[in-house]
N, CA, C, O and CB atoms as a CASP TS submission, in Angstrom:
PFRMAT TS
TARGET T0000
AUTHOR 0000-0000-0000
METHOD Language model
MODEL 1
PARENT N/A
ATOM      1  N   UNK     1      68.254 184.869 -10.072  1.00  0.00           N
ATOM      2  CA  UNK     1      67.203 184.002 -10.610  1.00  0.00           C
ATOM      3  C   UNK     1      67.734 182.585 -10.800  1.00  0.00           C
ATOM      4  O   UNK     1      66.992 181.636 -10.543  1.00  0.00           O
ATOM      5  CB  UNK     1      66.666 184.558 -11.948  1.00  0.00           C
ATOM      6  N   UNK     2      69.143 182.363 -11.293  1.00  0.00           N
ATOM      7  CA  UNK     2      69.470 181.200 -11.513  1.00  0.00           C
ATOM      8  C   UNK     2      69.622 180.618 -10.364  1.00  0.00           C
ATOM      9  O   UNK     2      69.030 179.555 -10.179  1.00  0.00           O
ATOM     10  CB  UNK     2      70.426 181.093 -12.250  1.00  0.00           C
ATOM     11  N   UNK     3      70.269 181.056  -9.555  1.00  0.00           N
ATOM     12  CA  UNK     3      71.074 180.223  -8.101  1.00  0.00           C
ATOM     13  C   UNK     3      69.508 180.085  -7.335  1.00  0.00           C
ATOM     14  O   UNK     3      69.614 179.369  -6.340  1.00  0.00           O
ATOM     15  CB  UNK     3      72.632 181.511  -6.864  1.00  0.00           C
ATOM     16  N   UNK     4      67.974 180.629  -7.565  1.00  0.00           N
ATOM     17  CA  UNK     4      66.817 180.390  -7.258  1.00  0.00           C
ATOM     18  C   UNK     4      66.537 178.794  -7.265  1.00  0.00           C
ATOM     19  O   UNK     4      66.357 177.856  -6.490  1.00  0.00           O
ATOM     20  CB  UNK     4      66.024 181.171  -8.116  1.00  0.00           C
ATOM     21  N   UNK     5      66.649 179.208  -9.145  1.00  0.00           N
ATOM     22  CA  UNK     5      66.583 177.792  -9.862  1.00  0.00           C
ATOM     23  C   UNK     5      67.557 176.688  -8.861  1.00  0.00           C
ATOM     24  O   UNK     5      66.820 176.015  -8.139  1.00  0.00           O
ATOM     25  CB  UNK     5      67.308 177.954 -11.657  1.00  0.00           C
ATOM     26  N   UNK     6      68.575 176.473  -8.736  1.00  0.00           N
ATOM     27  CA  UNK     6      69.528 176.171  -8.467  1.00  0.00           C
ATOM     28  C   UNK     6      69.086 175.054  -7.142  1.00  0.00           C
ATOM     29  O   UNK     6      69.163 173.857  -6.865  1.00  0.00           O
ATOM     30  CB  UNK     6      70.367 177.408  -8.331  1.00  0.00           C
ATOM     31  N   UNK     7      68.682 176.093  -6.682  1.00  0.00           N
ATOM     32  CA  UNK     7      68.535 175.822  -4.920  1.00  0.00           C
ATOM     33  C   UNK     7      67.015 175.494  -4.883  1.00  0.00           C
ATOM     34  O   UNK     7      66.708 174.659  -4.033  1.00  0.00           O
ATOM     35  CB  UNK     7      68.944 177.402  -3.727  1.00  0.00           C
ATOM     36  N   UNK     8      65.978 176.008  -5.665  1.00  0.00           N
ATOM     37  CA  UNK     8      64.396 174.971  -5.611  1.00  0.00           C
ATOM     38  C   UNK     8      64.297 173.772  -6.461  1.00  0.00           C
ATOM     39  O   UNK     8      63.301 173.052  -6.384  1.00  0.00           O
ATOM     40  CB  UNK     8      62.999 175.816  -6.166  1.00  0.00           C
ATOM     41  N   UNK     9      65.427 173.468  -7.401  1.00  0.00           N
ATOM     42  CA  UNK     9      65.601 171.969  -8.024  1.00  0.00           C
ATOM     43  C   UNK     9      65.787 170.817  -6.971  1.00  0.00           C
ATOM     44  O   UNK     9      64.927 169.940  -7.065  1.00  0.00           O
ATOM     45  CB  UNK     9      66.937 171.916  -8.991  1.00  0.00           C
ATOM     46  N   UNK    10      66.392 170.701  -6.341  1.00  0.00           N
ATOM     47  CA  UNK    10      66.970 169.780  -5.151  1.00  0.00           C
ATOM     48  C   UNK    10      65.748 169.261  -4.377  1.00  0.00           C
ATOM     49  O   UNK    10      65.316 168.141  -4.107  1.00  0.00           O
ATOM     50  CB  UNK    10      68.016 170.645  -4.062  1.00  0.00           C
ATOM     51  N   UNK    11      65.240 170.924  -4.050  1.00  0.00           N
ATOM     52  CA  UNK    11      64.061 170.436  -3.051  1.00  0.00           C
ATOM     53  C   UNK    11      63.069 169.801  -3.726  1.00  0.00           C
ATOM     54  O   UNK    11      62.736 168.675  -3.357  1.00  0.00           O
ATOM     55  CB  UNK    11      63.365 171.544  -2.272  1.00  0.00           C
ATOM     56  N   UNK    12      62.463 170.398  -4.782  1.00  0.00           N
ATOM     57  CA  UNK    12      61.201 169.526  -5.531  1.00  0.00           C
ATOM     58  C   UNK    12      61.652 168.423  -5.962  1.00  0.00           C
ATOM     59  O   UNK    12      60.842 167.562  -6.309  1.00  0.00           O
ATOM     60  CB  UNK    12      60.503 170.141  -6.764  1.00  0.00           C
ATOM     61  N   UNK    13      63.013 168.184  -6.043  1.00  0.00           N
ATOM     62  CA  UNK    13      63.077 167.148  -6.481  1.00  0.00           C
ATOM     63  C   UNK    13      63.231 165.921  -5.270  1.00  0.00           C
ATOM     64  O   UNK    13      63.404 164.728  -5.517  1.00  0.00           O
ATOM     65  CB  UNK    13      64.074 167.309  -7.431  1.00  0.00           C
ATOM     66  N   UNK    14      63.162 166.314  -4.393  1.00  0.00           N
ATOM     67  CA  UNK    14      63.461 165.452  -2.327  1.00  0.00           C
ATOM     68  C   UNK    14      61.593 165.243  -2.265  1.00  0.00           C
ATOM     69  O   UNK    14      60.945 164.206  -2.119  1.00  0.00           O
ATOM     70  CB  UNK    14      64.420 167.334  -0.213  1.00  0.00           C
ATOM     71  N   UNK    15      61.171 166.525  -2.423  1.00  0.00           N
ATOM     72  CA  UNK    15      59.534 166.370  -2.470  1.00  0.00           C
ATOM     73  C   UNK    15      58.697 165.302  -2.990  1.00  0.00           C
ATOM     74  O   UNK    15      57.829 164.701  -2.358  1.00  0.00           O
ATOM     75  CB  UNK    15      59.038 167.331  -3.159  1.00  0.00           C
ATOM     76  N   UNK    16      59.077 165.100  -4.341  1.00  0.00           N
ATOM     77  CA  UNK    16      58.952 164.156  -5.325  1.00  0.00           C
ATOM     78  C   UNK    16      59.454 162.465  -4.923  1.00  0.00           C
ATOM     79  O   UNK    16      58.710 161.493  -5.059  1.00  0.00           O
ATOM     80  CB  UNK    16      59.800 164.792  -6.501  1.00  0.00           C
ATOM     81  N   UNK    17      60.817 162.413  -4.431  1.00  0.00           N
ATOM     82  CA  UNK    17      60.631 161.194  -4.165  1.00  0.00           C
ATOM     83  C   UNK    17      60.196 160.803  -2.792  1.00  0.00           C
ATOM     84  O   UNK    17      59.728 159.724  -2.430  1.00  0.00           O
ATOM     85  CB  UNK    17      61.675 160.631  -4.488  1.00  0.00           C
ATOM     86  N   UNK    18      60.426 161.830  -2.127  1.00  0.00           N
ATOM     87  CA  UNK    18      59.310 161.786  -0.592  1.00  0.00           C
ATOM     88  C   UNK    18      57.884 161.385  -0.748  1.00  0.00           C
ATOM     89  O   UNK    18      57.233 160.768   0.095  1.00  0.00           O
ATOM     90  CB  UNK    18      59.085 163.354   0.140  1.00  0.00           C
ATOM     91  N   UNK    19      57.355 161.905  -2.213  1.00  0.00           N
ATOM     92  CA  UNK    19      56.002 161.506  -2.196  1.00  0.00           C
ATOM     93  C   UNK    19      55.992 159.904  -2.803  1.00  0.00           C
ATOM     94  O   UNK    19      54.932 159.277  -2.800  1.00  0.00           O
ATOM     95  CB  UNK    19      55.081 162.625  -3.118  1.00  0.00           C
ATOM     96  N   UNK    20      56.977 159.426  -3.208  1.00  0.00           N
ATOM     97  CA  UNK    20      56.986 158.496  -3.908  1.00  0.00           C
ATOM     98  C   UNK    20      57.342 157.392  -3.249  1.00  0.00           C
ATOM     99  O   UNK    20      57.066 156.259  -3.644  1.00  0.00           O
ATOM    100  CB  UNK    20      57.607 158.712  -4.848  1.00  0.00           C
ATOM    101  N   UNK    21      57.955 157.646  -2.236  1.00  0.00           N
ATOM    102  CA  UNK    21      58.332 156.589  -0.964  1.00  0.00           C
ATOM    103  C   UNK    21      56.767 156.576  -0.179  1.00  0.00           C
ATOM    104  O   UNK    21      56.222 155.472  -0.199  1.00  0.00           O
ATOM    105  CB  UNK    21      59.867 157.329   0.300  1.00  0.00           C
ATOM    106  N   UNK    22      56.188 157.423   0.340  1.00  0.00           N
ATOM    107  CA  UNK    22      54.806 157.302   0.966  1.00  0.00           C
ATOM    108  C   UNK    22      54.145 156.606   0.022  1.00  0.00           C
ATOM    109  O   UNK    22      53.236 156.019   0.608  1.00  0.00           O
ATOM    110  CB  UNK    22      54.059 158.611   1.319  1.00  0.00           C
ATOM    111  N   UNK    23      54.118 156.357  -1.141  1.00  0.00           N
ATOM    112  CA  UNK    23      53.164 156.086  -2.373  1.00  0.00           C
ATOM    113  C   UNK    23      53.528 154.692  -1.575  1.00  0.00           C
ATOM    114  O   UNK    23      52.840 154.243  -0.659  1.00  0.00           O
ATOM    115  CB  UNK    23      53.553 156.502  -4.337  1.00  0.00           C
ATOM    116  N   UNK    24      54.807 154.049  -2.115  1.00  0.00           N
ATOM    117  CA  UNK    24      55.341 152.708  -2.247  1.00  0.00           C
ATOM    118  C   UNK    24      54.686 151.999  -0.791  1.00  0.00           C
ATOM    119  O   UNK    24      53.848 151.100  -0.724  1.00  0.00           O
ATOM    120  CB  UNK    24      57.192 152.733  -2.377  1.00  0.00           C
ATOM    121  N   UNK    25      55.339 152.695   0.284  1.00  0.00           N
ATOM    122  CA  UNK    25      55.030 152.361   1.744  1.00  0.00           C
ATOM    123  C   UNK    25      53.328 152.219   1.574  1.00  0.00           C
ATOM    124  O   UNK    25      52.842 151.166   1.986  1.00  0.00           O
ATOM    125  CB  UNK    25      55.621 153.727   2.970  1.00  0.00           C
ATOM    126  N   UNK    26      52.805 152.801   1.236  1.00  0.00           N
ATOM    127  CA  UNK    26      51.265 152.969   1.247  1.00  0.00           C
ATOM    128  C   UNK    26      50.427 151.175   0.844  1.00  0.00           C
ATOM    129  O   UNK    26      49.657 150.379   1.380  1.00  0.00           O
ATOM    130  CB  UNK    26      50.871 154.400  -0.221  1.00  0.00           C
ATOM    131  N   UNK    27      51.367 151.351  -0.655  1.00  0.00           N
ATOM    132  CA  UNK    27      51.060 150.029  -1.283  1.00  0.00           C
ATOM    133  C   UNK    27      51.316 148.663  -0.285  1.00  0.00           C
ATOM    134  O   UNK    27      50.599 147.671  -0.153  1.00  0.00           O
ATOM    135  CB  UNK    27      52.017 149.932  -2.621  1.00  0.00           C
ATOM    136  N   UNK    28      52.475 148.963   0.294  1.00  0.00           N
ATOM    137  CA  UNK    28      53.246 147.652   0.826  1.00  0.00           C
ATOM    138  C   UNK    28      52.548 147.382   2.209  1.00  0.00           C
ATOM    139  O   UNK    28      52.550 146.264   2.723  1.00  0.00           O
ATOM    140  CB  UNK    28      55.036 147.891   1.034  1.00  0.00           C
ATOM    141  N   UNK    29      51.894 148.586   2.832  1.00  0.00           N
ATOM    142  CA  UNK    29      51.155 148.270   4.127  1.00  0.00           C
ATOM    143  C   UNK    29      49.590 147.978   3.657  1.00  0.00           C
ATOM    144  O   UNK    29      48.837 147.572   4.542  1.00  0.00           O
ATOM    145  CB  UNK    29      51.274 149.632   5.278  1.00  0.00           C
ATOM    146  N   UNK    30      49.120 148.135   2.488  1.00  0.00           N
ATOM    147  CA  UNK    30      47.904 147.280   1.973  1.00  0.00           C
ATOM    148  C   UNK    30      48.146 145.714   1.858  1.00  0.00           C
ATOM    149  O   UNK    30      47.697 144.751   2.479  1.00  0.00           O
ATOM    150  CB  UNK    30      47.496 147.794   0.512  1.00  0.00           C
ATOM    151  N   UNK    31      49.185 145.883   0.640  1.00  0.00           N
ATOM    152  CA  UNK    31      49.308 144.765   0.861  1.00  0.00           C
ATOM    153  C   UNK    31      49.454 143.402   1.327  1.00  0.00           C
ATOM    154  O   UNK    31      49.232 142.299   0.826  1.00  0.00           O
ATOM    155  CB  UNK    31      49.427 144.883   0.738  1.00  0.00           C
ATOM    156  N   UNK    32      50.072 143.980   2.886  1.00  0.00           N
ATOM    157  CA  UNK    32      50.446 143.342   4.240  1.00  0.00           C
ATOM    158  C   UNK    32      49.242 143.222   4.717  1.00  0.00           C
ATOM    159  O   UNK    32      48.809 142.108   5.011  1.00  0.00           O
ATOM    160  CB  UNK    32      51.393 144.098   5.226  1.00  0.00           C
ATOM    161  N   UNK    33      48.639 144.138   4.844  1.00  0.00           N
ATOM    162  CA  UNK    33      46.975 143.978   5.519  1.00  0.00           C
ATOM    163  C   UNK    33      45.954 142.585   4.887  1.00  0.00           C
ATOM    164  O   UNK    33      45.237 141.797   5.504  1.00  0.00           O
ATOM    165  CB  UNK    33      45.975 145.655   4.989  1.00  0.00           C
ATOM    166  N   UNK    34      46.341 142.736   3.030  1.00  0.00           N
ATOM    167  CA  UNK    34      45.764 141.844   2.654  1.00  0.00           C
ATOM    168  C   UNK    34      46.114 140.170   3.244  1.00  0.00           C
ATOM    169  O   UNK    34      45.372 139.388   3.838  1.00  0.00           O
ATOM    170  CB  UNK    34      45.921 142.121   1.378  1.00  0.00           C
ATOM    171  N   UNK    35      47.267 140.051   2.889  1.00  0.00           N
ATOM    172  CA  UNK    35      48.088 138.851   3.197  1.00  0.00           C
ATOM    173  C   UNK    35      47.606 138.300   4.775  1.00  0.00           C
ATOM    174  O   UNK    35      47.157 137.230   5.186  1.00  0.00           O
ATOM    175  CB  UNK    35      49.819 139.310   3.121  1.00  0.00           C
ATOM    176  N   UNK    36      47.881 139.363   5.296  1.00  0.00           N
ATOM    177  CA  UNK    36      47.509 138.959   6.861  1.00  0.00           C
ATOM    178  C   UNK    36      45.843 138.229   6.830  1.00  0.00           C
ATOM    179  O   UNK    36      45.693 137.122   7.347  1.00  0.00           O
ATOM    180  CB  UNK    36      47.526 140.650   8.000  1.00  0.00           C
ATOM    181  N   UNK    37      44.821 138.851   6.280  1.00  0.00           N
ATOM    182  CA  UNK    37      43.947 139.051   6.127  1.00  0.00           C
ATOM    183  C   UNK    37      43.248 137.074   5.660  1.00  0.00           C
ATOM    184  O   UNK    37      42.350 136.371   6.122  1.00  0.00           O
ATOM    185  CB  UNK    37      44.059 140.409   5.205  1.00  0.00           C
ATOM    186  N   UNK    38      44.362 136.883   4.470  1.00  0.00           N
ATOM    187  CA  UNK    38      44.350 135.935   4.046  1.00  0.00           C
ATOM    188  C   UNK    38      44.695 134.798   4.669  1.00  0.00           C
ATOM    189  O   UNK    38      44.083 133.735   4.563  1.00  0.00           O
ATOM    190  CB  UNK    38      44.782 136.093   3.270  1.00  0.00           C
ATOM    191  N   UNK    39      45.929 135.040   5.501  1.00  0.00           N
ATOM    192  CA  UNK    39      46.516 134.129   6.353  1.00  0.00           C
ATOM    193  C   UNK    39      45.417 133.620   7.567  1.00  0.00           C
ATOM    194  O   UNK    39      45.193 132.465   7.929  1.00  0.00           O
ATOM    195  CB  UNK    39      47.836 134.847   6.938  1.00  0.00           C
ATOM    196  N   UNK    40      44.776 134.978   8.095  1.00  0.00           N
ATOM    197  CA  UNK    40      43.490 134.438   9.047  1.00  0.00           C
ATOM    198  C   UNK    40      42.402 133.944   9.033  1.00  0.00           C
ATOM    199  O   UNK    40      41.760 133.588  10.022  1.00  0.00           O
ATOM    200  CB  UNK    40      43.069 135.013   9.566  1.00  0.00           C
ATOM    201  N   UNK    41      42.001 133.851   7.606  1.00  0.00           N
ATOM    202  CA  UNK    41      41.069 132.847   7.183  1.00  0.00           C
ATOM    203  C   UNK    41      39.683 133.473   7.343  1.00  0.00           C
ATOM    204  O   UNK    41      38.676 132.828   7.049  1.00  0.00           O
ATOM    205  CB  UNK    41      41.229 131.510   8.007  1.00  0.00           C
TER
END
């Protein structure tokens, strides 16, 4: 049970900032869209 624990900590925790990098990337390619957006008048 422990070495379970052990070995599904790592992954949820890779999951977690995997989702958190798509989050960021998500923001930063809006944002780019906006800017561009702005730049073209």
């Amino acid at each position: 049970m422990l070495f379970i624990q052990m070995l599904s900590s790592p992954i949820g925790h890779l999951q977690n900032r995997n989702h958190f990098l798509s989050v960021l990337v998500g923001k930063w390619w809006e944002l780019t869209e906006m800017m561009v957006d702005i730049l073209q008048g």
